[in-house]
Backbone of each chain as ProteinMPNN parsed JSONL, in Angstrom:
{"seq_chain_A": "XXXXXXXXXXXXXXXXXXXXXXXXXXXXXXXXXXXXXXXXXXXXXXXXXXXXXXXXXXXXXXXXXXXXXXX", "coords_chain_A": {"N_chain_A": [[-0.988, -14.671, 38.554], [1.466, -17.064, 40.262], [1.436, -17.207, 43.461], [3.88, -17.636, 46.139], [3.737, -19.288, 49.692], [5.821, -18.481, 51.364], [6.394, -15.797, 52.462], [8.0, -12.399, 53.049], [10.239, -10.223, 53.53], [12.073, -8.603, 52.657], [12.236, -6.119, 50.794], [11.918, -4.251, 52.369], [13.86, -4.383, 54.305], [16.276, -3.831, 52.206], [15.952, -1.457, 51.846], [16.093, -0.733, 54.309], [18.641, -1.119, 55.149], [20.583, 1.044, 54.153], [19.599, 1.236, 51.802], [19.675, -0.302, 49.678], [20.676, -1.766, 46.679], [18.81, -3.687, 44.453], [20.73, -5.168, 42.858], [22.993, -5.045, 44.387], [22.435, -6.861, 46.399], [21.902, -9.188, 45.005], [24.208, -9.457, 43.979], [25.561, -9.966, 46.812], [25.022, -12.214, 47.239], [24.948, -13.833, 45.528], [22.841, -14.593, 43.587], [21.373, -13.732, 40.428], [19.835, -10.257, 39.536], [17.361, -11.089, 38.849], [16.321, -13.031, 40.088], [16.366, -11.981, 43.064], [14.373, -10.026, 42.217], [12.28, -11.592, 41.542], [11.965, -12.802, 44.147], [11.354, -10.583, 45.931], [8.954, -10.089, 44.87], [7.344, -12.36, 45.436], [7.277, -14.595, 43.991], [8.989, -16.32, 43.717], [10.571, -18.96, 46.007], [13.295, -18.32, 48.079], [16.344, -21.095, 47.868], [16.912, -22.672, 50.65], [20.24, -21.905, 51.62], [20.255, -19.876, 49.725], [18.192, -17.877, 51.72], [19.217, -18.344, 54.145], [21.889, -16.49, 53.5], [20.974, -14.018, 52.29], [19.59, -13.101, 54.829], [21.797, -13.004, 56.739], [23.409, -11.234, 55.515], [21.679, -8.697, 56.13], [22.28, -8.756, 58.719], [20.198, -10.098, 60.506], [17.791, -12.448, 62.134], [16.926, -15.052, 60.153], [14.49, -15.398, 60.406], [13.319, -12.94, 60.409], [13.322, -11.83, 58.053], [12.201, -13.581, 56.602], [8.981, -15.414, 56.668], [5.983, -17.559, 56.963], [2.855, -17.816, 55.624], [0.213, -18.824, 56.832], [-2.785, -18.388, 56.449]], "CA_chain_A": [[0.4, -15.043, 38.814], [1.227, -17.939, 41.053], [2.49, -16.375, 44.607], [4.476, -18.615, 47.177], [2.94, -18.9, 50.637], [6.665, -17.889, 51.865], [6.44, -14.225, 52.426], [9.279, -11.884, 53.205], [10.695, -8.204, 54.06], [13.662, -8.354, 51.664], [12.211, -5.047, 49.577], [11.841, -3.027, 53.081], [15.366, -4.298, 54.547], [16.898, -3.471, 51.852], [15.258, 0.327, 52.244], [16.401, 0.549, 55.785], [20.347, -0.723, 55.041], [21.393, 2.248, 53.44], [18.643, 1.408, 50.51], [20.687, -1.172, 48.98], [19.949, -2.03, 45.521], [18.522, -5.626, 44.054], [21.888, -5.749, 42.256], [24.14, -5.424, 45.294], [22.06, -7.65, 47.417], [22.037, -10.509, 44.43], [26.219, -9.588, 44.208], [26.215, -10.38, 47.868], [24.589, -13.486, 48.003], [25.598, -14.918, 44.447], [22.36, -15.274, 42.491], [20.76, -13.005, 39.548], [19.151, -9.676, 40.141], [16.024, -11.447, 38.738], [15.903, -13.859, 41.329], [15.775, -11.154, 43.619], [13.127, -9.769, 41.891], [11.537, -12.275, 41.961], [11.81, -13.142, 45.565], [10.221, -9.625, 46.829], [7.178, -10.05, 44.343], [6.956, -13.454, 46.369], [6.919, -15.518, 43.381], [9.951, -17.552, 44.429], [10.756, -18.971, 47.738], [14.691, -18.897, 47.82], [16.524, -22.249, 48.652], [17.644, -22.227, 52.395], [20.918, -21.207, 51.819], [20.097, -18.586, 50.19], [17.656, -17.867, 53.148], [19.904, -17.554, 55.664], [22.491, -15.331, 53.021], [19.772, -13.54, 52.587], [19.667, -12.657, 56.169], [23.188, -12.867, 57.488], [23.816, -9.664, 54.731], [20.348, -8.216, 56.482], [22.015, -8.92, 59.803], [19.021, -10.174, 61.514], [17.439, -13.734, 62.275], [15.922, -15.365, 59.163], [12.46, -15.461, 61.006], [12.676, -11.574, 60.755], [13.508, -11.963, 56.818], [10.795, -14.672, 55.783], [7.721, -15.925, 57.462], [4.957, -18.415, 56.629], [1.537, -17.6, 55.756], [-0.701, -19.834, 56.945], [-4.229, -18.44, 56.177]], "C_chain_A": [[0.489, -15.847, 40.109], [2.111, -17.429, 42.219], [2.892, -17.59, 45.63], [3.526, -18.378, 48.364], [4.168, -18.685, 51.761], [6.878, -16.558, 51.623], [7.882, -13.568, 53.013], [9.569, -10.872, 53.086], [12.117, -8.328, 53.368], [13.28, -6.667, 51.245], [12.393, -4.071, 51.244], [13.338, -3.562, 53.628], [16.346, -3.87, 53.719], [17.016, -1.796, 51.772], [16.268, 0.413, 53.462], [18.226, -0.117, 55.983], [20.393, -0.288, 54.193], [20.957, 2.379, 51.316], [19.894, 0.581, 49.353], [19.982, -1.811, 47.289], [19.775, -3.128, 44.654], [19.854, -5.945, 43.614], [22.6, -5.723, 42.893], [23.706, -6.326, 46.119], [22.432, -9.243, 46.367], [23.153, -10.59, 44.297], [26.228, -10.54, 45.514], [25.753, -11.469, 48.369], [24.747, -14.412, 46.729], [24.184, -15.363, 44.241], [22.297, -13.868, 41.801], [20.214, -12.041, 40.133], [17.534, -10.263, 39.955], [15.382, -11.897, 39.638], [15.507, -13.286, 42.127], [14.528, -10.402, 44.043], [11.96, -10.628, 42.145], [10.855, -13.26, 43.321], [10.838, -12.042, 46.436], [9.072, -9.57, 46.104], [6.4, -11.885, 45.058], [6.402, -14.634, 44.997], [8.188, -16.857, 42.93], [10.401, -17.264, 45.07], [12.035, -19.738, 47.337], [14.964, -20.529, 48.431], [16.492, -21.307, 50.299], [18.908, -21.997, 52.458], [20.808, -20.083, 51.329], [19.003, -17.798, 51.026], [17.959, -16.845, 53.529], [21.436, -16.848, 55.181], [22.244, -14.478, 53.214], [19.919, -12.348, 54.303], [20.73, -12.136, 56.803], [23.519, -11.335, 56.878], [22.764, -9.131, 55.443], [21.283, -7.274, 58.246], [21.185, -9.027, 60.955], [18.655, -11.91, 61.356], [16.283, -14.116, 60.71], [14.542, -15.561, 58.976], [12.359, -13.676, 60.741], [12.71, -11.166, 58.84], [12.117, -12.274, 56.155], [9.922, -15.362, 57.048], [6.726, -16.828, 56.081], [3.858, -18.466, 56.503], [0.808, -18.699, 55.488], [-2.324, -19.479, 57.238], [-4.283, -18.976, 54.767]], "O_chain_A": [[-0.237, -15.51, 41.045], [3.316, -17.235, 42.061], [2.054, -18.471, 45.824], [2.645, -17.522, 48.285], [3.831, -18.677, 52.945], [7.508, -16.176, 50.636], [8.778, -14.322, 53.39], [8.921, -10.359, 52.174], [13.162, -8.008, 53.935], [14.232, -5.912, 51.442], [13.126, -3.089, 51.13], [14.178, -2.812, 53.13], [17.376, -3.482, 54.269], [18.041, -1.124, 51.66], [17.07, 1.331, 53.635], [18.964, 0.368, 56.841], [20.278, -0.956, 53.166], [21.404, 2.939, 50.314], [20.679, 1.02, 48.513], [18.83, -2.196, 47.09], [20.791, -3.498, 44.067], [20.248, -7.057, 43.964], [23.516, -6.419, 42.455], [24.623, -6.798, 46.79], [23.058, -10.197, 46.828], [23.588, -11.735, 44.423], [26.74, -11.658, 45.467], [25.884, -11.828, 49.539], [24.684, -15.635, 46.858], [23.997, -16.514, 44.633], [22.918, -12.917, 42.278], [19.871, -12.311, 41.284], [16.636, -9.962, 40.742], [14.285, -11.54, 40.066], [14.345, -13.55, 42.435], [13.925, -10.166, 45.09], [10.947, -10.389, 42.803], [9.876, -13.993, 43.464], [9.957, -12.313, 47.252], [8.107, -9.012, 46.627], [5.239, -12.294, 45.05], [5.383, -15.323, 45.048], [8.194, -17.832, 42.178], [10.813, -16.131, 45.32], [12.207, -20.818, 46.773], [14.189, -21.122, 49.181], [16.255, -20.197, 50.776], [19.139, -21.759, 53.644], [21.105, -19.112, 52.024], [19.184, -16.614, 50.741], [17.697, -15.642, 53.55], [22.231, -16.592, 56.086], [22.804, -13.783, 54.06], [20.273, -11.191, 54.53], [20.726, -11.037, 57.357], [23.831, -10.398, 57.613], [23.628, -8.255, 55.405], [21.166, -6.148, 58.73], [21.263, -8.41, 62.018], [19.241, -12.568, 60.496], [15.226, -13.574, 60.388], [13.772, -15.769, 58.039], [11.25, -13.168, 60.906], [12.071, -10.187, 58.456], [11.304, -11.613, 55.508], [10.342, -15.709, 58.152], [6.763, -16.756, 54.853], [3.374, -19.268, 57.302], [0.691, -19.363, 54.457], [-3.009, -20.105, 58.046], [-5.368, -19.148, 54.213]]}, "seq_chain_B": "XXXXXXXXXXXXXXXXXXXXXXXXXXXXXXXXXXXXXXXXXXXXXXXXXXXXXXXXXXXXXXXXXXXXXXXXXXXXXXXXXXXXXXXXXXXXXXXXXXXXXXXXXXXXXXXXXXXXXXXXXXXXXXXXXXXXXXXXXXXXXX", "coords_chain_B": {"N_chain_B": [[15.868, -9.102, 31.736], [17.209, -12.665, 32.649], [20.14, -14.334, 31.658], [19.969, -16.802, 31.19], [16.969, -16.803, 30.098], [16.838, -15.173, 27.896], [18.493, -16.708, 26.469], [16.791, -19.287, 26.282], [14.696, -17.99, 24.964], [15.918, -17.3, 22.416], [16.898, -19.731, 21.705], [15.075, -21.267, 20.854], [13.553, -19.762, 19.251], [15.733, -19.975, 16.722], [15.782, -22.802, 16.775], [12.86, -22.825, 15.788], [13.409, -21.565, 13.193], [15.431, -22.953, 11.698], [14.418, -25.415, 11.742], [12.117, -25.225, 10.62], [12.758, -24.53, 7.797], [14.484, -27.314, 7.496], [12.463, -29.627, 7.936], [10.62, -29.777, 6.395], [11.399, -30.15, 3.921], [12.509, -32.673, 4.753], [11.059, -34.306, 4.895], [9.881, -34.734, 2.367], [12.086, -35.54, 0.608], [12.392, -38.115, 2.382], [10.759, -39.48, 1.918], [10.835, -39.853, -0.895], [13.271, -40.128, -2.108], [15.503, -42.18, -3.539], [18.012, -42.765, -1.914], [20.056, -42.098, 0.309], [21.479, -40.273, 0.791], [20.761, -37.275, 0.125], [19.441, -36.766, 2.569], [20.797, -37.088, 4.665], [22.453, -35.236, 3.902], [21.47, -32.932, 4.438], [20.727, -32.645, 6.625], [23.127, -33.026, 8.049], [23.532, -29.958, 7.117], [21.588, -28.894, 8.577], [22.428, -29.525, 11.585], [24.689, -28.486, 11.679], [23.781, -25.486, 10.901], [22.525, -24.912, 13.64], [23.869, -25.121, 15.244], [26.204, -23.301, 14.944], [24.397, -20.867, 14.669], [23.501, -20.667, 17.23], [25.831, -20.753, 18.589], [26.694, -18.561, 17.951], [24.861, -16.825, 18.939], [24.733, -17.142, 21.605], [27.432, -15.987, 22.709], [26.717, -13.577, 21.948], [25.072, -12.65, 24.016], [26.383, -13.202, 26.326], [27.795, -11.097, 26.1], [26.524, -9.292, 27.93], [26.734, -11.025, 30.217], [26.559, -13.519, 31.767], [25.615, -14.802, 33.976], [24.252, -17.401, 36.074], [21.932, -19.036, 38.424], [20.305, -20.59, 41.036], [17.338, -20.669, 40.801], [17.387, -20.429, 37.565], [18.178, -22.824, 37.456], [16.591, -23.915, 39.015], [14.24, -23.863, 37.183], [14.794, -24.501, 34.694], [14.825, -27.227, 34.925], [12.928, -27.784, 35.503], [11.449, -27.407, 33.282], [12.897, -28.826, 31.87], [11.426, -31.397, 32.422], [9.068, -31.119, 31.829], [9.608, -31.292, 28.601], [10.404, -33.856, 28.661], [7.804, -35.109, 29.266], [6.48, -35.121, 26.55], [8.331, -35.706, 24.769], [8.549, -38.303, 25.493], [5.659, -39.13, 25.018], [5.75, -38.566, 22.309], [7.405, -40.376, 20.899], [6.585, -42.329, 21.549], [3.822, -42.51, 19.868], [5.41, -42.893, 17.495], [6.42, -45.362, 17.987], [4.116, -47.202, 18.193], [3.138, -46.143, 15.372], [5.03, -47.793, 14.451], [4.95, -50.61, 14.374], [2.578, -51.005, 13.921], [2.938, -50.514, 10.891], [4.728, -52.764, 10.447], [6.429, -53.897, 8.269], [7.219, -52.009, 5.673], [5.027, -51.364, 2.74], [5.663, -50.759, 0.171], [8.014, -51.44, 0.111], [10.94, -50.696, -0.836], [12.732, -49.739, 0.884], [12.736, -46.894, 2.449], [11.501, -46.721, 4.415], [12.832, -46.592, 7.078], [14.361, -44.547, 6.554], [12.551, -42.154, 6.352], [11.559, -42.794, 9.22], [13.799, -41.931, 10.59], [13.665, -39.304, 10.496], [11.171, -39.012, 11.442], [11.575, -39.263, 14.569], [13.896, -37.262, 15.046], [12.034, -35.355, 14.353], [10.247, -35.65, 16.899], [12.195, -34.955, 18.484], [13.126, -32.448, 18.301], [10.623, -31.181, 18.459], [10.374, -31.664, 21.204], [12.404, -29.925, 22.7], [11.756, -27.686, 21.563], [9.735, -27.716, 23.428], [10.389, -27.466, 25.244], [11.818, -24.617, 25.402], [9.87, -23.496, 25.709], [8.471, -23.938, 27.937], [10.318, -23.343, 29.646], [9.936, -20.049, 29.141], [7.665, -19.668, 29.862], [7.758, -20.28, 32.466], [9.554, -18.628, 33.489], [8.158, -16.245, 32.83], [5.623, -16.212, 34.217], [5.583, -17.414, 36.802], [7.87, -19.385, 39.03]], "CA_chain_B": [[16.066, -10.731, 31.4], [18.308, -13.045, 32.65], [21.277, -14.926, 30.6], [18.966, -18.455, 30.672], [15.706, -16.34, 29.659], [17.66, -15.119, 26.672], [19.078, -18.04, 25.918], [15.462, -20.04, 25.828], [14.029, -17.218, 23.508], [17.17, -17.297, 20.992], [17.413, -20.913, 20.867], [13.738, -21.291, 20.494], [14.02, -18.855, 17.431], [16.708, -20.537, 15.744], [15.203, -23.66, 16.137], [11.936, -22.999, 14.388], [13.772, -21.183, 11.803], [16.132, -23.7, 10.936], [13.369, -26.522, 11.809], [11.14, -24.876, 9.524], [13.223, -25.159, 6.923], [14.849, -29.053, 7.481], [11.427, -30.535, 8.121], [9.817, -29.822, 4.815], [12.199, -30.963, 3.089], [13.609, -34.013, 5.288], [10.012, -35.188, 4.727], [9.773, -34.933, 1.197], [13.276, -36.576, 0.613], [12.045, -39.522, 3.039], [9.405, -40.24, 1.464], [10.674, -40.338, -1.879], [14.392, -40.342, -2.61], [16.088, -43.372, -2.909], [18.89, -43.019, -1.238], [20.348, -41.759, 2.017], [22.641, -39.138, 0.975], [20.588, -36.115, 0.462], [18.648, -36.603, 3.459], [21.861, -36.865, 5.716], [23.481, -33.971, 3.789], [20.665, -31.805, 5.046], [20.778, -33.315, 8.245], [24.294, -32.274, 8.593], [23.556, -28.643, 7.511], [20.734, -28.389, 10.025], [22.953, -29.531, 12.817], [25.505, -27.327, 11.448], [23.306, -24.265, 11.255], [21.6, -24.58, 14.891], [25.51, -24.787, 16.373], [26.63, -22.077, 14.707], [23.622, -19.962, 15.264], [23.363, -21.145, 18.52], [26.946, -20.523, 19.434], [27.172, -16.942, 17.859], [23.838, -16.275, 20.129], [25.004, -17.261, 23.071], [28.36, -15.077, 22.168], [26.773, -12.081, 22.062], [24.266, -12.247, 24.783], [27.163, -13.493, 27.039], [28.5, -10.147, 26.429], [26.033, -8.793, 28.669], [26.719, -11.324, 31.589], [25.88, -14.911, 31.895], [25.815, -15.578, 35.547], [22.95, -18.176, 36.585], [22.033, -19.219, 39.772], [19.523, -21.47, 41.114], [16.121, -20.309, 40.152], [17.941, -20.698, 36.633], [18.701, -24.34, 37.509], [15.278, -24.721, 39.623], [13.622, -23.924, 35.859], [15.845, -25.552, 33.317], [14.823, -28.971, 35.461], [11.325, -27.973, 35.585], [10.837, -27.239, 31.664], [13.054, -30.168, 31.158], [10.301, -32.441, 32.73], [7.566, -31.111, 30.552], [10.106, -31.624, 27.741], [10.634, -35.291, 28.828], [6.604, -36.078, 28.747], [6.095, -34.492, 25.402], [9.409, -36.687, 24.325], [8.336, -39.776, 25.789], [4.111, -39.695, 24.525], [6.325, -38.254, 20.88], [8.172, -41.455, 20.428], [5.056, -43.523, 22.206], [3.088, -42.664, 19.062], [5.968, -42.998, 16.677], [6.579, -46.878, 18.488], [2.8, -47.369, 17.998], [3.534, -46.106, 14.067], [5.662, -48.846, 13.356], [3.894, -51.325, 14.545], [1.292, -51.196, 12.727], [3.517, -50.546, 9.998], [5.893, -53.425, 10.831], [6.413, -54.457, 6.557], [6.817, -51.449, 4.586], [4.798, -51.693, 1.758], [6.306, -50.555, -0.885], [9.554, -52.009, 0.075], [12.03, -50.232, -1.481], [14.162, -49.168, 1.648], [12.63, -45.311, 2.619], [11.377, -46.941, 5.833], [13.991, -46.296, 8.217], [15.112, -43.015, 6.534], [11.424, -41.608, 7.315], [11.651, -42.932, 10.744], [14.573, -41.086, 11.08], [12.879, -37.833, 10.339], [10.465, -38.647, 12.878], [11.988, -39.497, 15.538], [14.263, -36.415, 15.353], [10.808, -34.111, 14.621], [9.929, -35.693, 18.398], [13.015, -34.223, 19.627], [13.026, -31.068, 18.297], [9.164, -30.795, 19.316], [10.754, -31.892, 23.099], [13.142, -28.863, 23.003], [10.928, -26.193, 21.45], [8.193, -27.261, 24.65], [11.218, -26.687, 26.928], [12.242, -23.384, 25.947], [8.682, -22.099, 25.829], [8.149, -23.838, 29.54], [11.467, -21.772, 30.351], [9.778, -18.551, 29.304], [6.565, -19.442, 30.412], [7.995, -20.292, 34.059], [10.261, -16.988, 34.065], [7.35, -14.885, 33.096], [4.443, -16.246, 34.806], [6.178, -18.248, 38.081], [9.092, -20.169, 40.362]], "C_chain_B": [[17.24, -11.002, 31.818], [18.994, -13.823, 31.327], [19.802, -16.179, 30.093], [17.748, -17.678, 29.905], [16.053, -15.716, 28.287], [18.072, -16.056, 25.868], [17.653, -18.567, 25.514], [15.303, -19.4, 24.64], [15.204, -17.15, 22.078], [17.448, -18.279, 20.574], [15.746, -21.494, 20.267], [13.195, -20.797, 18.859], [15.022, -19.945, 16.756], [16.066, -21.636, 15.488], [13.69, -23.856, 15.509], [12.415, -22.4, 13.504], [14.557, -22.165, 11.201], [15.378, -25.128, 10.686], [12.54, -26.63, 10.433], [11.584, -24.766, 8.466], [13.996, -26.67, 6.497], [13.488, -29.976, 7.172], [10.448, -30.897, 7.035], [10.008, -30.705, 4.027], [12.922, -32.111, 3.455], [12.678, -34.438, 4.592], [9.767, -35.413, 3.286], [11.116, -35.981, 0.753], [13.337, -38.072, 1.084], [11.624, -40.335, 2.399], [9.681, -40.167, -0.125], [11.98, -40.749, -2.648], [14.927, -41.721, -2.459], [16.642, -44.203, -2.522], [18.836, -42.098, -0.304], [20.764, -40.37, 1.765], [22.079, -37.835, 1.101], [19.724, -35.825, 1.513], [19.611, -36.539, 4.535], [22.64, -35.877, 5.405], [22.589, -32.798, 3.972], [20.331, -32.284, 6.455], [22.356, -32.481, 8.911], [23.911, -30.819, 8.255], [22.916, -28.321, 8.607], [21.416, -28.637, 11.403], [23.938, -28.438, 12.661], [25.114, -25.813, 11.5], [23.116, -23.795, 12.622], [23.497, -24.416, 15.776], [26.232, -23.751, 15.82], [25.801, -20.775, 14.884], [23.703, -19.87, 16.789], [24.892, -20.151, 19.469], [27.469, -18.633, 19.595], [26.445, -16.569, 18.685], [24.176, -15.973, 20.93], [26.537, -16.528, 23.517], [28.063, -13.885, 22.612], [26.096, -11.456, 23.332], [25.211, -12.711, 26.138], [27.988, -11.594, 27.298], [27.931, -9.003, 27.59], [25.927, -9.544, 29.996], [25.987, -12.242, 31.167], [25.577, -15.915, 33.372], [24.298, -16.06, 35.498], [22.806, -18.551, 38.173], [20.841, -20.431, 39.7], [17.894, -21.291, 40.905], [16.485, -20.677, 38.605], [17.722, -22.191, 36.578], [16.966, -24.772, 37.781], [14.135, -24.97, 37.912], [14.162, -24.492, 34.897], [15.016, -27.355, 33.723], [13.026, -28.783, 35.502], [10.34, -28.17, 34.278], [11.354, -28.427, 31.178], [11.83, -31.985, 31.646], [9.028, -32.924, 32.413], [8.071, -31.91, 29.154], [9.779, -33.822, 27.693], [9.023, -36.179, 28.668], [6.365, -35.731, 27.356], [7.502, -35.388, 24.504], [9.044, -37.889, 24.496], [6.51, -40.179, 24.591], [4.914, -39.78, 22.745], [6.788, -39.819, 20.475], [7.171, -42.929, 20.792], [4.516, -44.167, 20.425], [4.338, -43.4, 17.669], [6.153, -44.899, 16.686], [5.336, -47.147, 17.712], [2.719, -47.319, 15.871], [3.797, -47.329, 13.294], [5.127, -50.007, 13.586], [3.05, -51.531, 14.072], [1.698, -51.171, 11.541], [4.575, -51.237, 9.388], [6.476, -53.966, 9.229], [6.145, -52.71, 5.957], [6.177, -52.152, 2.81], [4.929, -51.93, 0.33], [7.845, -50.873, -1.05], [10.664, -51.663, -0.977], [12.634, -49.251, -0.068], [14.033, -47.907, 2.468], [12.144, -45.857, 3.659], [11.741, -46.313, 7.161], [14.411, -44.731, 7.759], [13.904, -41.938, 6.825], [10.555, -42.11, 9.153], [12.406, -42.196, 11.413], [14.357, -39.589, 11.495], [11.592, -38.002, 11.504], [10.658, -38.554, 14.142], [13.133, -37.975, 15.677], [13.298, -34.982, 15.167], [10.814, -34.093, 16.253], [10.756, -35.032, 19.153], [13.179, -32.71, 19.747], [12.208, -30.263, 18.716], [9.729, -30.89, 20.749], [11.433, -30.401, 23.332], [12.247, -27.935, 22.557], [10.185, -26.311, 22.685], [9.678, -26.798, 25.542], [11.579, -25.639, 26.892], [10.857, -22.547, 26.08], [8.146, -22.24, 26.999], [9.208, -22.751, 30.205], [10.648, -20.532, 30.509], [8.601, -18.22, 29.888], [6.816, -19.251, 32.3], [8.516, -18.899, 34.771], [9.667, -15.851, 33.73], [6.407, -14.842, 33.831], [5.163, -16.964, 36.581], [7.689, -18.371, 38.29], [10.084, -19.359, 40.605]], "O_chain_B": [[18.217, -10.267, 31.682], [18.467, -13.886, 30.216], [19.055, -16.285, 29.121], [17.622, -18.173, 28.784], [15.151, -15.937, 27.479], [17.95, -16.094, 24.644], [17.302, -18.284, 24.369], [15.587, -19.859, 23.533], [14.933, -16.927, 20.898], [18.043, -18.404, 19.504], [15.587, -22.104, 19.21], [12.699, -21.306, 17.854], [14.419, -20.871, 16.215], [15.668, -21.839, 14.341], [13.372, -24.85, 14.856], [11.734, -22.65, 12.51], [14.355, -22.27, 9.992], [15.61, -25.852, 9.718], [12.351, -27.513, 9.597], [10.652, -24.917, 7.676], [14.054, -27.062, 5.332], [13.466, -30.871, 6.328], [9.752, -31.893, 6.842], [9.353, -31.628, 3.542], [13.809, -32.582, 2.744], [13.024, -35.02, 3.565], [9.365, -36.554, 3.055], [10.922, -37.189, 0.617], [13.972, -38.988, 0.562], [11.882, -41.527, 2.232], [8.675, -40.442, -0.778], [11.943, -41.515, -3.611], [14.825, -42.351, -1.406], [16.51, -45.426, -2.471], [17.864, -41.387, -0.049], [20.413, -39.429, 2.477], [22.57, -37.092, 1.951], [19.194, -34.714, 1.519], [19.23, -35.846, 5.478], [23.471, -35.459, 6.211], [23.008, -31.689, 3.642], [19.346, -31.922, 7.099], [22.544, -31.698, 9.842], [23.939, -30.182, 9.308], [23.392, -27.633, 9.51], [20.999, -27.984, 12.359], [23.988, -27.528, 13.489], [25.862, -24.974, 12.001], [23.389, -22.642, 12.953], [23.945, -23.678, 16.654], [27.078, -23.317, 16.602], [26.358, -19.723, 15.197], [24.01, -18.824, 17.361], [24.949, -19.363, 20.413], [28.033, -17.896, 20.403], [27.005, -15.846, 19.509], [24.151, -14.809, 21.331], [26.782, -16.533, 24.724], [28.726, -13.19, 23.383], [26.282, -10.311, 23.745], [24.585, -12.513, 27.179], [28.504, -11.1, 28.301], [28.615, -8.09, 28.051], [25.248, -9.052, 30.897], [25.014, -12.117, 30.423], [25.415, -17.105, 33.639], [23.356, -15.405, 35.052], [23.687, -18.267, 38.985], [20.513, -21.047, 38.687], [17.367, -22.404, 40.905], [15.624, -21.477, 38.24], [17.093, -22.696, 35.648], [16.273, -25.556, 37.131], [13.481, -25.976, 37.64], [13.367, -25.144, 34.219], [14.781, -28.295, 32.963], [12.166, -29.664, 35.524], [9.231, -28.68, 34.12], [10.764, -29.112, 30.343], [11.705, -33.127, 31.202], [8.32, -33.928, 32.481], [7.424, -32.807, 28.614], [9.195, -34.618, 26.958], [8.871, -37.315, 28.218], [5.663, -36.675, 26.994], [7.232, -35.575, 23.317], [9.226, -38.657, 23.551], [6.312, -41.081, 23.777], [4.744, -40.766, 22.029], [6.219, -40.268, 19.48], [7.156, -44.087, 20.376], [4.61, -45.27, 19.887], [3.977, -44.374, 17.008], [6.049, -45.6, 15.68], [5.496, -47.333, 16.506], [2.329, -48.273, 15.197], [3.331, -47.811, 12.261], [4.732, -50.484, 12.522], [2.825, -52.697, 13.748], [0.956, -51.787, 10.776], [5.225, -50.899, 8.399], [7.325, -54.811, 9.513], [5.005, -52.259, 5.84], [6.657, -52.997, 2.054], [4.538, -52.823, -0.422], [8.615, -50.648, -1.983], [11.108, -52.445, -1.817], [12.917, -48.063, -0.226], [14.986, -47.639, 3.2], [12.557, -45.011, 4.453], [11.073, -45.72, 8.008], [14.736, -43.873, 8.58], [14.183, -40.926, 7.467], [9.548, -41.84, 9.809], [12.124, -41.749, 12.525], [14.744, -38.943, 12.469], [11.23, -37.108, 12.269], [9.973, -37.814, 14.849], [13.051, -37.593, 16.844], [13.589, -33.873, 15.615], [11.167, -33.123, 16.923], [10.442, -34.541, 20.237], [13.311, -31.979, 20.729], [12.408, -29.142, 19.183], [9.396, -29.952, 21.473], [10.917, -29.716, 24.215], [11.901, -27.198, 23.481], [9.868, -25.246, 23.213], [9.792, -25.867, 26.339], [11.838, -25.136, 27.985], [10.721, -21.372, 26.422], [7.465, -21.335, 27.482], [9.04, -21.774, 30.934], [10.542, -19.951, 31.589], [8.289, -17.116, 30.335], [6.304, -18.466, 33.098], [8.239, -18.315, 35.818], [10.094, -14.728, 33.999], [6.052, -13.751, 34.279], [4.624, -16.341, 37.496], [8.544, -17.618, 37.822], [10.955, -19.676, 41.415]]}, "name": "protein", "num_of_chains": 2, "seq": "XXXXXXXXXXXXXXXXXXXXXXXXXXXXXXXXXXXXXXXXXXXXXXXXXXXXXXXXXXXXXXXXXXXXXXXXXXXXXXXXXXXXXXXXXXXXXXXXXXXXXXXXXXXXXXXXXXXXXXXXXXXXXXXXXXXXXXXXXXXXXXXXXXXXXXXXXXXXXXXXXXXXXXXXXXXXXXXXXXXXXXXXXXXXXXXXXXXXXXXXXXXXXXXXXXXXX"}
């Protein structure tokens, strides 16, 4: 399976606000829960707005969201 | 599954079932009838079937929520690009066809009405590759 080389702490932020569940996070940022899904198995790298949605619902800086693996 | 990933696999279905029955028989009709009419009055059912299948489909699987988003979109444009080479080489060969075939031989007129039938095989071949890039993309990738 083909993995992005944009990585990302969506599955544990959503654990530590109040364990929020793929389907209220994709409510609160307006896509699919799939997408979702498919964002914490890292096999798609959201646009940039949803990003920094993404984040803003997180409340934290989108660098603490997604990072860049560069090995 | 989402709405679009539903959608691919249901229109995918319909159209080899209704394919698989038009195509048999366009081609036989082409190639030997010799006139127009019953090859355009199975032309109209087959468009008529796939929009009424089609529409009840997308009906029922709506009832479970049709919201898309952009992963949706990012794949629709990605399968339609496979679609578009597999459309373009389709109609390449079919160009290439007539050409070489520029004088029917038997000149009695079935020419053009088995051109017709090919040229809408190519398209239907274009859409079956795009819903099976759809399902391939939303099971294996983007």
């Amino acid at each position: 399976m083909a993995k992005t080389k944009v990585k990302n702490h969506v599955r544990r932020l959503r654990f530590e606000n109040g364990e929020m569940t793929q389907q209220q996070l994709a409510e609160a940022i307006g896509v699919t829960r799939q997408t979702i899904v498919a964002i914490e198995k890292e096999k798609y790298s959201p646009s940039l707005e949803a990003a920094f949605l993404i984040a803003i619902e997180f409340n934290v800086p989108i660098g603490e969201v997604f990072y860049y693996d560069e090995s | 599954m989402s709405f679009e990933e539903k959608s691919a696999w249901g229109s995918l279905l319909a159209l080899a079932l209704v394919s698989g029955w038009y195509f048999p028989k366009a081609i036989v009709i082409a190639n030997t009838s010799p006139s127009a009419a019953p090859l355009i009055a199975i032309s109209v059912i087959w468009i008529i079937a796939m929009i009424v299948i089609l529409a009840v489909y997308h009906g029922v699987i709506a009832l479970w929520g049709y919201d898309t988003d952009e992963r949706d979109r990012l794949i629709e444009l990605k399968a339609d690009r496979v679609a578009a080479h597999v459309l373009s080489v389709s109609l390449l060969f079919i160009v290439g066809h007539v050409m070489l075939n520029l004088v029917d031989p038997s000149g009695d007129g079935i020419f053009p009405l088995a051109m017709a039938v090919w040229i809408l095989s190519a398209m239907a071949l274009a859409e079956a590759v795009k819903y099976i890039a759809q399902i391939i993309y939303y099971r294996v990738s983007a």
